[in-house]
N, C-alpha and C positions, 0 to 999 in steps of 0.2 A: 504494500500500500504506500510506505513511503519510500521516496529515491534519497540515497544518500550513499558516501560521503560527499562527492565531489558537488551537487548541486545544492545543498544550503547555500542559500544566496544570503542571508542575516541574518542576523540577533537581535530582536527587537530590545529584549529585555529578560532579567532572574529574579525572581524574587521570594521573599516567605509572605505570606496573607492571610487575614483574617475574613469569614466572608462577614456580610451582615449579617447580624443574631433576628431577622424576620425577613419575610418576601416583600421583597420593595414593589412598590406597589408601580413603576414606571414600566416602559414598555421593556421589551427582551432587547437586548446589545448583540450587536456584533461587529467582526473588526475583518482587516484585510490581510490579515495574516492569521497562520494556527494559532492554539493556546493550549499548553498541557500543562495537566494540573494534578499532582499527586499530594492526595491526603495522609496527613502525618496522623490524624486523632481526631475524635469527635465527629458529629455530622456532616455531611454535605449534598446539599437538597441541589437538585439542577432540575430544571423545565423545558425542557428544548421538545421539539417534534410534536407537540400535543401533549406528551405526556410527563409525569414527575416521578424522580428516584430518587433514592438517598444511599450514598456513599460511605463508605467508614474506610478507618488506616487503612493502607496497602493497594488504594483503588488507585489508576491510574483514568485518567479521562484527557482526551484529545477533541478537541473543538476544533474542525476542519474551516479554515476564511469564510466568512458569511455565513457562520452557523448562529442562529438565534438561540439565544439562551437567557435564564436568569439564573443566578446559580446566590445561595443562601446556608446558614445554619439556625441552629435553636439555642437555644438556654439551658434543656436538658442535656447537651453533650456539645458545648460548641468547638468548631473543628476550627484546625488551622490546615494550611495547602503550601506547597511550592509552587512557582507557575515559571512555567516559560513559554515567552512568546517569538516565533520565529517566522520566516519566510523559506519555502521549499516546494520545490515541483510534487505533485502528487501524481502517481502513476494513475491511480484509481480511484475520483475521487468519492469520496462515502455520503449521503445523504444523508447524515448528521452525526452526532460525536459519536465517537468510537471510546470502549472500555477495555479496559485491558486489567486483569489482578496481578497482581506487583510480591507474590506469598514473602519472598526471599528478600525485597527492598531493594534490588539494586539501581532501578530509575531513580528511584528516591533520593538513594546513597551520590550518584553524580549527580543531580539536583543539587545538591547541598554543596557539593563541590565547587559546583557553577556558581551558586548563591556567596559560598567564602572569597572564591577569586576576586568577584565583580564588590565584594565589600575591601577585599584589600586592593580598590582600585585597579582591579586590570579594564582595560574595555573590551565590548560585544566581540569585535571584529577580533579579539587574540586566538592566534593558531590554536592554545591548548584549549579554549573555551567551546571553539566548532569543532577540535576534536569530541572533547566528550558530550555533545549536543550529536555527533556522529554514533558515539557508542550507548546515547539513550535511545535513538531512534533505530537502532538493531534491535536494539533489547525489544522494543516496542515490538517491530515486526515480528521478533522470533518469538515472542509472547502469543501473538495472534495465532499462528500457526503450529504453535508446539502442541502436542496433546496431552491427556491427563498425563501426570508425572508416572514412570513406574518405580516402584519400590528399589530394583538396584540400582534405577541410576541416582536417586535419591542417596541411599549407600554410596555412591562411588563418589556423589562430590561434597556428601560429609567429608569422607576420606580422605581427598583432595584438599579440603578448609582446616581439618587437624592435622593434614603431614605436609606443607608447603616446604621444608626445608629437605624432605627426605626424597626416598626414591618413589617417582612420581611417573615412570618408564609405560610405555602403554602395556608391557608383559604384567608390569606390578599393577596395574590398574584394571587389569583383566581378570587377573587373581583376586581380587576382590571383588568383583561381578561374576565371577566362577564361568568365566568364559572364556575360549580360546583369545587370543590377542584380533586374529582375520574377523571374527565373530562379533567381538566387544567391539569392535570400531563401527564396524556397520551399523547393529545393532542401535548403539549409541547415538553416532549422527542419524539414523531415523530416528531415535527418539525427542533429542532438542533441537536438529538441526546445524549442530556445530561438531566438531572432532573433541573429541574428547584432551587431546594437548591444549587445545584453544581454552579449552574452564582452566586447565593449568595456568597458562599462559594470564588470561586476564584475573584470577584467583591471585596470583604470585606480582600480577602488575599495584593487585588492588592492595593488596599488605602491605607491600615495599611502599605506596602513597600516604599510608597512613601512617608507617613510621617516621616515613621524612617529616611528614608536616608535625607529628605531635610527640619525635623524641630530639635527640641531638646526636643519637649515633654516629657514629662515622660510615660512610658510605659502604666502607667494607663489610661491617657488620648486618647493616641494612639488607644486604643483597646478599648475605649468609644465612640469615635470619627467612625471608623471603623465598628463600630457594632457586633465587637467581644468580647463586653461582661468584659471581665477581664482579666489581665495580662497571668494568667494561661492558659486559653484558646486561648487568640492568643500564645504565646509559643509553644502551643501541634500542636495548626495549622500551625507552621512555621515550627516546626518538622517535622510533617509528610510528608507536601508539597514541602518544601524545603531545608532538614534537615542539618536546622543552626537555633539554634533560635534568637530572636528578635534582642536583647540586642547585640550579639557578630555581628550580621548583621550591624548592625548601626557601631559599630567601625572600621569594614574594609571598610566604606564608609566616614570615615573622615580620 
């Protein structure tokens, strides 16, 4: 549904928001670019098509340009939201918002990313901000089209989240889904649509980010700790994923 990376054309804006605690009584809004909006907590009433829903943590909602909406909360549970609003080609466009469930948080998680950047002053147009406005809108996609979760692969990328520093090899990841290595791989990307190195890969990207920005480690450790190996290698991996590396990451985060 959506094209990316190459065609985000901008960044409108990131932010964290409050909706209104009642339905505003004015007409439905809408704007010329998308709007996604991931709920951290409490309610969140939306109106759009005729009809009304209510949202709770972990919902993702996407507002396609000129989608009419009112979107509210209550008093008995008021919600807070991330929002990002952007510009991008739609392959396919959808007659009115699209939902998506977020169980594991990680829209959310680079939401927040986006949300710190753009408070320690980066702007819209920064490479690593359309990076990961690039790797919410995979997530998005792959969200759409993933099917129910099945149980080992649930296993396997437990597994993955509690041994990022260890052996992570597709044979040792296969041994834990009790499948051939030819089997487990297949298997796998039918099941979320991605290979199974790739949840290493962004699992081991997403660590190594969180230690930069909230320890003081040294680089070396960082990318020992993460399971990336060596200074060098997470560097080439921050490049290409997020193309800022390590080092200069960590300083627009103090």
């Amino acid at each position: 549904m959506l094209s990316y990376p190459a065609k985000i054309s901008e960044i409108i804006g990131v932010g964290r928001f409050r909706p209104a605690s009642s339905r505003p009584t004015v007409a439905p809004t809408h704007h010329r670019f998308h709007e996604l909006i991931c709920v951290l907590h409490g309610h969140f009433h939306v109106a759009a098509g005729g009809s009304t829903r209510v949202f709770t943590a972990g919902d993702v909602v996407l507002y396609p340009a000129e989608t009419r909406h009112l979107d509210w909360t209550d008093t008995e549970a008021p919600g807070e939201c991330l929002w990002i609003g952007f510009n991008c080609p739609l392959n396919e466009k959808p007659t009115g918002m699209v939902v998506l469930r977020d169980p594991r948080g990680r829209i959310a998680e680079i939401a927040s990313w986006m949300i710190e950047d753009t408070l320690d002053g980066r702007e819209p147009a920064h490479p690593e901000l359309r990076a990961m406005l690039v790797a919410i809108l995979a997530e998005f996609e792959r969200g759409m089209t993933e099917p129910c979760q099945l149980p080992w692969v649930k296993q396997v990328q437990e597994h993955i989240q509690a041994h990022l520093a260890g052996d992570l090899s597709l044979p040792a990841l296969a041994q834990v889904a009790q499948l051939s290595p030819f089997h487990f791989l297949r298997m796998y990307k039918r099941a979320t649509g991605h290979t199974p190195m790739a949840a290493v890969r962004a699992m081991r990207l997403q660590r190594a980010r969180q230690l930069l920005v909230s320890t003081r480690m040294p680089l070396k450790e960082v990318a020992a700790l993460a399971g990336l190996g060596n200074p060098y290698a997470m560097d080439g991996l921050f490049r290409r994923c997020l193309g800022i590396p390590p080092g200069r990451l960590r300083q627009h985060h103090r």
